[in-house]
C-alpha positions as CSV (number, residue, x, y, z in Angstrom):
1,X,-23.0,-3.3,32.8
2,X,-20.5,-1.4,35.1
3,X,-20.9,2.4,34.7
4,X,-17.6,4.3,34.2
5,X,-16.5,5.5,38.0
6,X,-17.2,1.7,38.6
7,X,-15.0,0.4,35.8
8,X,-12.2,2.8,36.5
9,X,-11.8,2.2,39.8
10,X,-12.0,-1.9,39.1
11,X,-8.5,-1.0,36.9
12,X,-7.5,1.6,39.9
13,X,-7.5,-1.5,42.5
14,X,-6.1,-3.9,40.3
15,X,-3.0,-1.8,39.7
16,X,-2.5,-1.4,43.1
17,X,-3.1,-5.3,43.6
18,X,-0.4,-5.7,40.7
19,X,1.8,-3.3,42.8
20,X,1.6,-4.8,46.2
21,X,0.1,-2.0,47.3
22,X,-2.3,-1.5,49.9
23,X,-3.7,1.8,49.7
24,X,-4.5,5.3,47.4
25,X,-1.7,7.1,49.0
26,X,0.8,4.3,47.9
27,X,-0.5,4.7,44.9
28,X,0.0,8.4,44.9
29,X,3.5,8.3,46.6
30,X,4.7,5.6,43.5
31,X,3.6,8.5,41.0
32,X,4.7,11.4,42.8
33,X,1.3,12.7,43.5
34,X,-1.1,13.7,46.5
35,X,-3.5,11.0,47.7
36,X,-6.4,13.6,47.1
37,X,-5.4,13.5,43.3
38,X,-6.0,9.3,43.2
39,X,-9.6,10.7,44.8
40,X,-10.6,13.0,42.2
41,X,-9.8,9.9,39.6
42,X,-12.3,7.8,41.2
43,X,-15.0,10.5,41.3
44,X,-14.5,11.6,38.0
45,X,-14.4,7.9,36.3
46,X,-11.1,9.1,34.3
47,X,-7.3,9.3,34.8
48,X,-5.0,11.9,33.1
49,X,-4.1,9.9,29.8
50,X,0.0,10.8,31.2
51,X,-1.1,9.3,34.6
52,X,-2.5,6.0,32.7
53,X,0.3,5.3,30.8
54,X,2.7,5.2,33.5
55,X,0.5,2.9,35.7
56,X,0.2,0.8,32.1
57,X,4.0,0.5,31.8
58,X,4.0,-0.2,35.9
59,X,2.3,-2.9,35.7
60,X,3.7,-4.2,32.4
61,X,0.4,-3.9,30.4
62,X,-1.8,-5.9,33.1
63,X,-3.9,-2.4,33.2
64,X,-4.1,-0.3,30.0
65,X,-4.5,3.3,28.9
66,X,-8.1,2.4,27.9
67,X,-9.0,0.9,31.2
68,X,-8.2,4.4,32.9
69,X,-9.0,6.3,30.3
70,X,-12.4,4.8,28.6
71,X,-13.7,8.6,27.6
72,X,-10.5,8.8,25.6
73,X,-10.4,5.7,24.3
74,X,-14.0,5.8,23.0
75,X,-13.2,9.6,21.2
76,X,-10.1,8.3,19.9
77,X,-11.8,5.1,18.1
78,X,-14.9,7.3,17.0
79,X,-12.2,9.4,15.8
80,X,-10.7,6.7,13.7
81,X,-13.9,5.1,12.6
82,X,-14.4,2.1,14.8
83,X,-17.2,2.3,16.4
């Protein structure tokens, strides 16, 4: 099983596959952001929820909120019940 870094930055890539992009810093210049700020995503295994959905409507759905997000995602169902 992947751990979370691992799995986040499978979703990171295939964004920027989806994108034609080739590198972090595209990624960052599409979003407005520094490259060191695509960096700390990776390391920390979680992207800004605000960050996710914008690469979610980017690549229209192909990579979801929970994809980036999976700490969020797994609150929010424990939150409603579905575990």
């Amino acid at each position: 099983m992947k751990s979370k870094i691992q799995e986040v930055n499978h979703a990171l890539d295939r964004a920027k596959e989806i994108l034609g992009l080739r590198s972090d810093r595209q990624l960052a210049l599409m979003l407005d952001l520094e490259k060191q700020n695509v960096a700390a995503w990776r390391a920390r295994g979680e992207v800004p929820a605000s960050r996710a959905l914008q690469i979610e409507f980017c690549t229209d759905n192909a990579v979801t909120w929970p994809d980036l997000c999976p700490t969020l995602f797994i609150d929010t169902k424990n939150l409603l019940g579905n575990k």
